[in-house]
N, C-alpha and C positions, 0 to 999 in steps of 0.2 A: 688456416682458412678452410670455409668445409665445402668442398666439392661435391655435389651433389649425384652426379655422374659423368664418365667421360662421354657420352654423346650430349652435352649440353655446355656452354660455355657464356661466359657473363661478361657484360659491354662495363669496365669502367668499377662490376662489384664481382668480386669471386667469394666472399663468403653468401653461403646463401640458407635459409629457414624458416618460418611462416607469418603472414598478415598481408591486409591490405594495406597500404600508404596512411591514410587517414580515414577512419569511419565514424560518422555524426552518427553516435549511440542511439537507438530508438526506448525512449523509457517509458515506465509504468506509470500511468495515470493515479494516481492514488482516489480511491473511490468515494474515500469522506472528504476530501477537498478540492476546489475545482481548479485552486491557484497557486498550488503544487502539484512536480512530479516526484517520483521515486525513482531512484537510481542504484540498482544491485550491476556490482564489477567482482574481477575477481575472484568466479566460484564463489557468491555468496560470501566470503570475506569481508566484504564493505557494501554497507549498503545506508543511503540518507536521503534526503527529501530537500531539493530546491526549488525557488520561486522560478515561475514559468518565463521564460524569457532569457533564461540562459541559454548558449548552446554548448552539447556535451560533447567533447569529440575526444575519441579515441584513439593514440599518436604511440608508433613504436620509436622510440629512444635508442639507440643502443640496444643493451639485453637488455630494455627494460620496456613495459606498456602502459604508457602513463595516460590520465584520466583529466583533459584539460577542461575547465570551466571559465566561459570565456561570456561577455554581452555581444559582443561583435564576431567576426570572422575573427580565425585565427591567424594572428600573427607569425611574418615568416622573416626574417631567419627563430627559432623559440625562442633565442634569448633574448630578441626585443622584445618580450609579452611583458607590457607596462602598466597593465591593467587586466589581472584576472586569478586566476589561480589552478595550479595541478595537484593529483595527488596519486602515489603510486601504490600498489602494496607489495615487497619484496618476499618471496620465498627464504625462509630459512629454516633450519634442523630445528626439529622440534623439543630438539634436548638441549640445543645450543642457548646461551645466554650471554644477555647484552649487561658488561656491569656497566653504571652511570657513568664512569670516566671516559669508557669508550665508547657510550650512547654520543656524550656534548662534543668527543673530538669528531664524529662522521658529526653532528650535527653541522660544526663551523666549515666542513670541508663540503659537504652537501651544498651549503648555503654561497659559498665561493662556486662550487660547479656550476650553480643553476644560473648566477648572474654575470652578467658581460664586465660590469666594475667591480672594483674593490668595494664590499660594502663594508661600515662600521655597526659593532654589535651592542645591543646593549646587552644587561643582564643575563643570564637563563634562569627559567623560572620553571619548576617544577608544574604539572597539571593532569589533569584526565581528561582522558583521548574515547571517546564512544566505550567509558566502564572501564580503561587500562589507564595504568599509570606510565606517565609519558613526559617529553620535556618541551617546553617551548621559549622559540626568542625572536625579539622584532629586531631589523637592523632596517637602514637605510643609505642610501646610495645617492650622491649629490655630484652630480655632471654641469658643469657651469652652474648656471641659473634656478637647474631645475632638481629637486628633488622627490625620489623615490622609496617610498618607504613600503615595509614588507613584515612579515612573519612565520614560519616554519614550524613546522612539529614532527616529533619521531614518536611513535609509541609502539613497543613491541607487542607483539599479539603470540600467541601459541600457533606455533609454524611459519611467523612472518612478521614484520616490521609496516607500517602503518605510517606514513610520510604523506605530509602534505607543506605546499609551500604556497604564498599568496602575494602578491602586489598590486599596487595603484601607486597612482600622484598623489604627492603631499596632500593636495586640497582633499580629495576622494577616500584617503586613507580610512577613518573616520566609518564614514559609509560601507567601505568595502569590508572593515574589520566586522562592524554590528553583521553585517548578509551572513559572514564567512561565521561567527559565533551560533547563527541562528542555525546552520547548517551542521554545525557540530555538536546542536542539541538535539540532534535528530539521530546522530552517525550512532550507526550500529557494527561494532567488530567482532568477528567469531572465525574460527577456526577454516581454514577453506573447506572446501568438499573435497574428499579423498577422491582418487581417479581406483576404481571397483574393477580389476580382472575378471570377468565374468567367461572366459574366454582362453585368454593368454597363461600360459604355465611356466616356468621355474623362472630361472634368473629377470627374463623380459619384464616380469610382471612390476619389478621395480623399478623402471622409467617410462613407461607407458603414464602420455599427456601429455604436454606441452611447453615444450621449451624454447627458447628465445637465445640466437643468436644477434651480429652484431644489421645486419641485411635481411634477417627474413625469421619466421618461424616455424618448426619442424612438430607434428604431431603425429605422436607413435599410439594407432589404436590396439584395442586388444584381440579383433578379429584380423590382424593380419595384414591391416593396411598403415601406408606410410602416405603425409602428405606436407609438400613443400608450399608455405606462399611466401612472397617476396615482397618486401617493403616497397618497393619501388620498383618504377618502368625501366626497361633496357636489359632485360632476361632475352635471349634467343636462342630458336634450338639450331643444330647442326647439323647439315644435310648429309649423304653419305660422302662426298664429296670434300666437306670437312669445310664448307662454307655456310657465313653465319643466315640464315634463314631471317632478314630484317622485317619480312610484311607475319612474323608469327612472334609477335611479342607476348612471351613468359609472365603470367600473374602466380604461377602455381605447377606445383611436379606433384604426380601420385603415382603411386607404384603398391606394392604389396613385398612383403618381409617375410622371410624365415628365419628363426631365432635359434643358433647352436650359443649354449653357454653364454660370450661375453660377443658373439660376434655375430651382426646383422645381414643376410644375402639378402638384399634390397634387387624385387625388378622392376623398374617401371613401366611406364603405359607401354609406352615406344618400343620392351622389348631389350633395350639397353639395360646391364647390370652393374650394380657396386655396393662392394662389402664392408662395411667398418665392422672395429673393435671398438667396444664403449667402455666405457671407466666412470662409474656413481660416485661424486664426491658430495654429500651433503646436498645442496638445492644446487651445486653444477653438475655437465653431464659432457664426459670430452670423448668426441668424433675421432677416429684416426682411419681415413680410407686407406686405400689400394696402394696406391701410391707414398705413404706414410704423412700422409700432410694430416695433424692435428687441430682440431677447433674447440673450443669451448661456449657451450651453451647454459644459458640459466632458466631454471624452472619458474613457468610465469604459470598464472590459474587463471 
């Protein structure tokens, strides 16, 4: 779990690292039409063009920050979303590679994560994903009376993985697929934007940007600054007294870092200090504070 410092202590989450709860994305108007937007996530990695009247909201997952497209408000708990669609883009090594067999097993195991039932699959059928070659399959999902049907795609990109999942009802499916295709003629994938050291020197320079725990996300700048937001409400700080301070609820920790070798002296606002050791594993990145308690984070852009 990553402890962020010992004067701060969490109501109910002890892993903690950066974002708001939920943010309704504000997007680019596209200028030659009045009845679409454009929607760049990602560091430029993804970017497509929807019919106005969607809403885009931006939801942390786990370590992940996924990209929901939805007609209506969003549905809470996620796994009831029975009509809309998400899509992610995953961090990975730029040297790494997905062969096919192990592209369609995370596909069916993906496809089981996202949905509350058992679904059945059809086929998989090979395609192209905004210019990559990619895989896709519909399955559907039948709860009593009612059927839900759906479709999925993986496509790898240079640095990252390209996932998108969709649903509606049986009747709607139809419809939802034609909007969800029109949108994929539009999807453009490219490389994320590298995070530039302009600033930070030796070892640091290689995790500087943003990463994604399982509570929060942590962004390591290049001038020396550190900054925590939290997924969610119920962060408070701790008085000297060592009592939880309830009327100063936690959205965010900033501090400032110094960088020896593999190890970060973090101080923040308050004056309070704590030092991890980091370890680069590919697109994770593992915390181990003061106290030796270890966390792992994943590289979101």
């Amino acid at each position: 779990m990553f402890n962020p410092s010992v004067a701060f202590r969490l109501r109910d989450v002890q892993c903690v690292l950066i974002v708001a709860a939920i943010l309704v994305l504000p997007i680019a108007r596209a200028a030659a039409d009045d009845h679409h937007d454009v929607v760049v996530h990602a560091g430029g990695a993804v970017e497509f063009s929807i019919d106005q009247g969607w809403t885009v909201s931006e939801v942390p997952v786990g370590r992940e920050v996924r990209l929901y497209l939805t007609r209506g408000p969003l549905p809470r708990p996620l796994h009831a979303l029975a009509d809309g669609a998400w899509l992610v883009f995953h961090a990975r090594a730029r040297n790494q590679q997905l062969r096919p067999e192990h592209l369609a097993e995370l596909m069916t195991a993906r496809v089981r994560d996202a949905t509350a039932s058992t679904p059945t699959f059809e086929p998989l059928q090979k395609t192209k994903v905004g210019g990559h070659a990619g895989l896709r399959v519909r399955f559907h999902i039948t709860v009593g009376d009612s059927t839900t049907r759906g479709v999925h795609l993986l496509a790898p990109v240079e640095g990252g993985l390209f996932e998108l999942h969709m649903v509606a009802a049986d009747a709607d499916f139809a419809q939802r697929l034609g909007q969800l295709d029109r949108i994929l003629q539009t999807l453009k994938l490219r490389p994320p934007e590298k995070v530039r050291a302009q600033k930070a020197k030796g070892d640091v320079a290689s995790i500087l940007g943003t990463w994604k725990a399982l509570h929060s996300r942590l962004q390591i700048q290049d001038d020396g600054r550190v900054v925590i937001r939290f997924d969610r409400k119920g962060n408070y700080a701790i008085d000297q007294r060592g009592t939880p301070v309830f009327d100063s609820n936690l959205t965010m920790l900033a501090g400032r870092y110094r960088a020896e070798a593999d190890l970060l002296l973090v101080t923040w606002a308050d004056g309070s200090r704590t030092n991890y050791r980091w370890r680069r594993q590919g697109p994770n990145l593992f915390l181990t504070d003061h106290t030796g308690r270890t966390s792992q984070l994943r590289r979101i852009y």
